[in-house]
C-alpha positions as CSV (number, residue, x, y, z in Angstrom):
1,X,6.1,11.0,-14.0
2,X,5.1,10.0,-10.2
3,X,2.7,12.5,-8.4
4,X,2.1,12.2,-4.8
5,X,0.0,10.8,-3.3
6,X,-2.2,13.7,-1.7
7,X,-4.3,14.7,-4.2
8,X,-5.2,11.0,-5.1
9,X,-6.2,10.8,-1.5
10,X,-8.3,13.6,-0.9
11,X,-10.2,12.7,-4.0
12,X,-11.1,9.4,-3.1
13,X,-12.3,10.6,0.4
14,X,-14.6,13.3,-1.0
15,X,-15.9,10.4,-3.7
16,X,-16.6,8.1,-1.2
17,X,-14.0,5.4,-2.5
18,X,-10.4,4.2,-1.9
19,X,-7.3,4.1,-3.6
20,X,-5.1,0.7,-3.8
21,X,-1.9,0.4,-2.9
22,X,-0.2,-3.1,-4.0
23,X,3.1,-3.8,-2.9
24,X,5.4,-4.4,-5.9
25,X,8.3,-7.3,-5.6
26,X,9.6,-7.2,-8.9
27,X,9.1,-6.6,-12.3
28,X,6.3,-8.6,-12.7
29,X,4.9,-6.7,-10.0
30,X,5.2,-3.4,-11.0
31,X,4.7,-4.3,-14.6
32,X,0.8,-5.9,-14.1
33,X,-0.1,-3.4,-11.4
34,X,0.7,-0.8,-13.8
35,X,-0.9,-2.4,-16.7
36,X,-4.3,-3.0,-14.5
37,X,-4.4,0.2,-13.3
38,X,-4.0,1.8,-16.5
39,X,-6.6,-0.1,-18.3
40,X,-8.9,0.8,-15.1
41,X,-8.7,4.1,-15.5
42,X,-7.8,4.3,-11.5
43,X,-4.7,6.3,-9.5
44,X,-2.9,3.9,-8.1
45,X,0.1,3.5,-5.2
46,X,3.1,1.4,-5.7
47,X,4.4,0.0,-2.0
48,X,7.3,-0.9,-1.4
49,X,8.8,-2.2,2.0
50,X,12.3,-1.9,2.7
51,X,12.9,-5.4,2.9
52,X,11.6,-5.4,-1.1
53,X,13.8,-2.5,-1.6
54,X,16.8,-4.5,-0.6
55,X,15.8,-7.4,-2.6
56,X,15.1,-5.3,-5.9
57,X,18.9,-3.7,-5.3
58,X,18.2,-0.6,-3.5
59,X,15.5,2.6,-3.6
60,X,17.3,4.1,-6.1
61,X,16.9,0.9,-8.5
62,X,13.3,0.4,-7.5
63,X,12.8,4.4,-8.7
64,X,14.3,4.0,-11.4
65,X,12.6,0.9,-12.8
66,X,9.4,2.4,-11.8
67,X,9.5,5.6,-13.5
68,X,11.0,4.3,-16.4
69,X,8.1,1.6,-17.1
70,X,5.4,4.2,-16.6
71,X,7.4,5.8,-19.5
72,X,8.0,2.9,-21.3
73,X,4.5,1.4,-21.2
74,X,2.2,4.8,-21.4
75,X,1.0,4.9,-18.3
76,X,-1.3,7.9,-18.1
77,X,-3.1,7.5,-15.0
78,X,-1.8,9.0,-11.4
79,X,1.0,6.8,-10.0
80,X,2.7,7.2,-6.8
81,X,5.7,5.2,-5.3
82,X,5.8,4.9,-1.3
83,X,7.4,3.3,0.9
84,X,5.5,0.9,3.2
85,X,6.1,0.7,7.1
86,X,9.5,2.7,6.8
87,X,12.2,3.4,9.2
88,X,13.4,6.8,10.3
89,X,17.0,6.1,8.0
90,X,14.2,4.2,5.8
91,X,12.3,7.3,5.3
92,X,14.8,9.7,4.5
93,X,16.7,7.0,2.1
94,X,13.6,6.8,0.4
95,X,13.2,10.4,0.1
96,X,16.3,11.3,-1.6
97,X,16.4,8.3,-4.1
98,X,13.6,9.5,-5.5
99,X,10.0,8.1,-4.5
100,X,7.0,10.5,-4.2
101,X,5.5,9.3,-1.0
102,X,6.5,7.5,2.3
103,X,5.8,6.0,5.2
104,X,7.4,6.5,8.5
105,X,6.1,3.8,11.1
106,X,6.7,5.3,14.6
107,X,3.9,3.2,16.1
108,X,6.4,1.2,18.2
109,X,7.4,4.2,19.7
110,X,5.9,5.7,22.4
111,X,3.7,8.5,20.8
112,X,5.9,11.7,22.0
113,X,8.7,10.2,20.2
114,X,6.8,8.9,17.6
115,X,5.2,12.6,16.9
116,X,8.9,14.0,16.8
117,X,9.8,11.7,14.6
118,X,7.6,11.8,12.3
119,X,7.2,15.3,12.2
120,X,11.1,15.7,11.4
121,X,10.3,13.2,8.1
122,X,7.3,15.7,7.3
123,X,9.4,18.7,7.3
124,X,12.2,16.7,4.8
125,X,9.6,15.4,2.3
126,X,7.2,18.3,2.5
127,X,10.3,20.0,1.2
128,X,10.4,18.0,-1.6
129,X,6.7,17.6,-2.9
130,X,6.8,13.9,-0.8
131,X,3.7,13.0,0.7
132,X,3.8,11.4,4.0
133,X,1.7,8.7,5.9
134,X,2.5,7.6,9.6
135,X,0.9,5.3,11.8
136,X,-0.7,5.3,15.9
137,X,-1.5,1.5,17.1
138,X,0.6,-1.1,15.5
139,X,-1.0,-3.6,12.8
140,X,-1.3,-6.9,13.5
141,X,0.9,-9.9,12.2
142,X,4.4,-9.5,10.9
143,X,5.2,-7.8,7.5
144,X,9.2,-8.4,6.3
145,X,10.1,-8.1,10.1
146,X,7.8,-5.7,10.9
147,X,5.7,-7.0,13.6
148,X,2.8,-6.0,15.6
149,X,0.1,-7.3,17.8
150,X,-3.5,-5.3,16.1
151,X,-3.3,-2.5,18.7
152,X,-6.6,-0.3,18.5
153,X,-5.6,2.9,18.3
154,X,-5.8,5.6,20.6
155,X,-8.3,8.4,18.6
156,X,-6.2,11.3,20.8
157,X,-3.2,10.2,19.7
158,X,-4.2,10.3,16.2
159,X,-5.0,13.9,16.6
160,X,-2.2,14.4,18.2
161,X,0.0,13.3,15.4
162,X,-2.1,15.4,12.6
163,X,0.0,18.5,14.5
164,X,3.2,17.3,12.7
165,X,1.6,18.0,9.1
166,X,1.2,14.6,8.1
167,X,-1.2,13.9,4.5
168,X,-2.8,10.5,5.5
169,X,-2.8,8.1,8.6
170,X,-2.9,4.3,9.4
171,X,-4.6,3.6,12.1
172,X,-5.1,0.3,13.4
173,X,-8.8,-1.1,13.9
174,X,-8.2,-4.6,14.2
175,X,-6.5,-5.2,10.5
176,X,-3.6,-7.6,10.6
177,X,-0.7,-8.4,7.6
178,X,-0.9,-11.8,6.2
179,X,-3.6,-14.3,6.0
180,X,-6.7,-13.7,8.4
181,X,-7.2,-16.5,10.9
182,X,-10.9,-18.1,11.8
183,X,-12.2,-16.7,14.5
184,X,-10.8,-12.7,13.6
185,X,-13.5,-10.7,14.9
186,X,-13.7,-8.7,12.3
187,X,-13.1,-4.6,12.4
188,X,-13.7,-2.4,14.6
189,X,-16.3,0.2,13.7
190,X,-16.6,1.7,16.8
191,X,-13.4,2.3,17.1
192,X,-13.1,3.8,13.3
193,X,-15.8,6.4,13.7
194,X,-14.0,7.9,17.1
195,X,-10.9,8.1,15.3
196,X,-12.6,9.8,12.4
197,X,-14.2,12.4,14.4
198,X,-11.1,13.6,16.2
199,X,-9.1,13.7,12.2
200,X,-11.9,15.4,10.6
201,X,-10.8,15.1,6.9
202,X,-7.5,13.3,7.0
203,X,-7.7,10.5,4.9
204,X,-7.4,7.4,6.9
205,X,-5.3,4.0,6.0
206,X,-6.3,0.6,6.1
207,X,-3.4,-2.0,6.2
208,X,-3.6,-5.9,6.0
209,X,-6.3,-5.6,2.9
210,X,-5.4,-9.2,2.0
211,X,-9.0,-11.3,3.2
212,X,-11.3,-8.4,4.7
213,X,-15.0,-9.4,3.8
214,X,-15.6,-6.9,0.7
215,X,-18.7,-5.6,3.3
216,X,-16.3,-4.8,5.7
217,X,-14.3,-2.7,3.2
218,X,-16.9,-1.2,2.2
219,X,-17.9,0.2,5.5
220,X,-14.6,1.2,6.3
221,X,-14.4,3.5,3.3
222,X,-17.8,5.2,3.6
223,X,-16.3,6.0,7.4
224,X,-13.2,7.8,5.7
225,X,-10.2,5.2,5.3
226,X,-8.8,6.1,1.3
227,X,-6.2,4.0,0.9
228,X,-6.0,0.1,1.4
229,X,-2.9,-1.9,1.2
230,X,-3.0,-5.1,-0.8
231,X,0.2,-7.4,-0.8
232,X,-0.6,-11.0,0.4
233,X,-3.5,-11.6,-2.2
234,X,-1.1,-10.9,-4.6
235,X,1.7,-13.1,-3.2
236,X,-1.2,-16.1,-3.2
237,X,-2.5,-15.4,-6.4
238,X,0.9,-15.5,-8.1
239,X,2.0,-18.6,-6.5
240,X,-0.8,-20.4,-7.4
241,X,-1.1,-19.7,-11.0
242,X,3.0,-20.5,-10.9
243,X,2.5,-23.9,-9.3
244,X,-0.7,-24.6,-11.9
245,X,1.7,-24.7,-15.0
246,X,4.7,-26.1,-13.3
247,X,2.0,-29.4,-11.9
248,X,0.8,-29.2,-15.9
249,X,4.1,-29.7,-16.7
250,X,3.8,-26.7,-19.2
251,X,7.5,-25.8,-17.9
252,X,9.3,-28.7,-19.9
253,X,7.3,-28.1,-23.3
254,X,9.6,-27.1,-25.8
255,X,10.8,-23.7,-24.2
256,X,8.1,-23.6,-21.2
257,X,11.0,-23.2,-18.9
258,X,12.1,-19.8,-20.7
259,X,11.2,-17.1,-17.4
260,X,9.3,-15.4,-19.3
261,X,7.0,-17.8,-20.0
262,X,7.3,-19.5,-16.8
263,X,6.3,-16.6,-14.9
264,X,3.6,-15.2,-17.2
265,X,0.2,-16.8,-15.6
266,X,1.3,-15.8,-12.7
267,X,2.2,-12.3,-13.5
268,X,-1.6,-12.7,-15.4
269,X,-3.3,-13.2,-11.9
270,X,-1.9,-10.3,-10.4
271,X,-3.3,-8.5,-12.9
272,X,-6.8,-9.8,-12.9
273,X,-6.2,-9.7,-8.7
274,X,-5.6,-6.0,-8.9
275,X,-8.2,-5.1,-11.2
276,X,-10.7,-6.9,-8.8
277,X,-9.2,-4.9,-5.9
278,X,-10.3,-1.9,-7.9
279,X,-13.3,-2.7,-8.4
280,X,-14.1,-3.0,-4.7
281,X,-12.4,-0.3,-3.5
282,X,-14.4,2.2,-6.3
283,X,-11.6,3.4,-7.8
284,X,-12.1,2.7,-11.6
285,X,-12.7,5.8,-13.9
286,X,-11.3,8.2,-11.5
287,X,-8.9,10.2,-13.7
């Protein structure tokens, strides 16, 4: 059974730790992230981005899988399925096919909008059990066509947009999607801790998890942020492993080829990624 994600979150902000939320592709995906989580002992938060939605068939077949392998394989610790930088339509699809959390992104809007918005997607999910995330000052880089420049953003209009009821925010502090560049400089701090001061217990987000110095996560949970979203690591991590036994030539020994044992290291390293993502984030024996 999914939960939402509310409970998970206001936990780990009290504890002093974050939850992970690792974007799930495919079966692979889903499966290991499960799998890790489970033999963690941590909650955990399934992403999914619309553009993976459409690729895995549709919400409803991404729900479906989902709650039929935490069935299927025993899963016994917290699970949550949200969607990741959604729509408005995104949102609401989301919503009725059957995932316990979601994202609206309004940050592109300008924030009245974005706070009516956002507010009307509270009011539907709320309804429903659904938790709901939204965002103020876009996150850098570009995430299946979701694109942003690593806004700070404004700590009023984060208040602001805690009037529409909303369970947990992303606010952007200098994270980007994708693969850091040199010369990021880094977090911003300052910029954090004004942000927390006007939210006051609302757990905060951190997006673009994929290369920020473990010291830096560190920091950024012990100044509220509960959640951090992990996708690219897992994208490198399974691509390397995949390209390891295809140079070894493992693929063309006797049935090396078959899928499922062509994509097994690499559905191995997203396991062992995730369970090191747990580690650092503190969540481990939380259930």
């Amino acid at each position: 059974m999914l939960v939402n994600a509310t409970k998970m979150l206001n936990d780990a902000l009290k504890g002093h730790y974050a939850i992970g939320h690792f974007n799930i592709n495919n079966l692979e995906w889903t499966k290991q992230v499960l799998l890790a989580s489970e033999e963690m002992k941590s909650p955990v938060i399934l992403g999914v981005s619309e553009g993976a939605g459409k690729y895995m068939c549709g919400f409803k077949t991404v729900a479906a899988m989902v709650k039929a392998a935490v069935e299927d394989l025993k899963i016994t610790v917290p699970v949550a399925l949200h969607l990741d930088h959604g729509t408005f339509e995104g949102a609401k699809a989301c919503i009725e096919a059957g995932f316990s959390s979601v994202m609206f992104d309004g940050s592109k809007y300008e924030i009245n909008e974005n706070i009516e918005k956002t507010k009307e997607i509270v009011n539907l999910a709320h309804s429903k059990g659904i938790s709901v995330e939204a965002e103020v000052g876009a996150i850098g880089g570009e995430e299946d066509g979701v694109k942003g420049n690593g806004e700070f953003a404004d700590p009023i209009e984060c208040k602001n947009l805690l009037a529409t009821g909303i369970d947990f925010l992303a606010a952007g502090i200098g994270n980007i999607h994708g693969v850091y560049p040199e010369g990021w400089p880094g977090l911003n701090f300052d910029r954090l801790a004004l942000i927390k001061k006007e939210i006051g217990d609302t757990p905060l987000v951190l997006h673009g998890g994929t290369g920020i110095p473990a010291d830096q996560i560190q920091k950024s949970i012990s100044l509220g942020v509960s959640k951090i979203n992990v996708n690219t690591e897992c994208q490198l991590a399974f691509a390397d492993a995949t390209r390891k036994y295809i140079e070894a030539g493992k693929d063309k020994e006797k049935k090396g080829f078959d899928p499922r044992k062509l994509l097994a290291p690499g559905a191995e390293a997203i396991k062992e990624k995730v369970k090191e993502k747990i580690l650092l984030f503190g969540s481990n024996n939380k259930v």
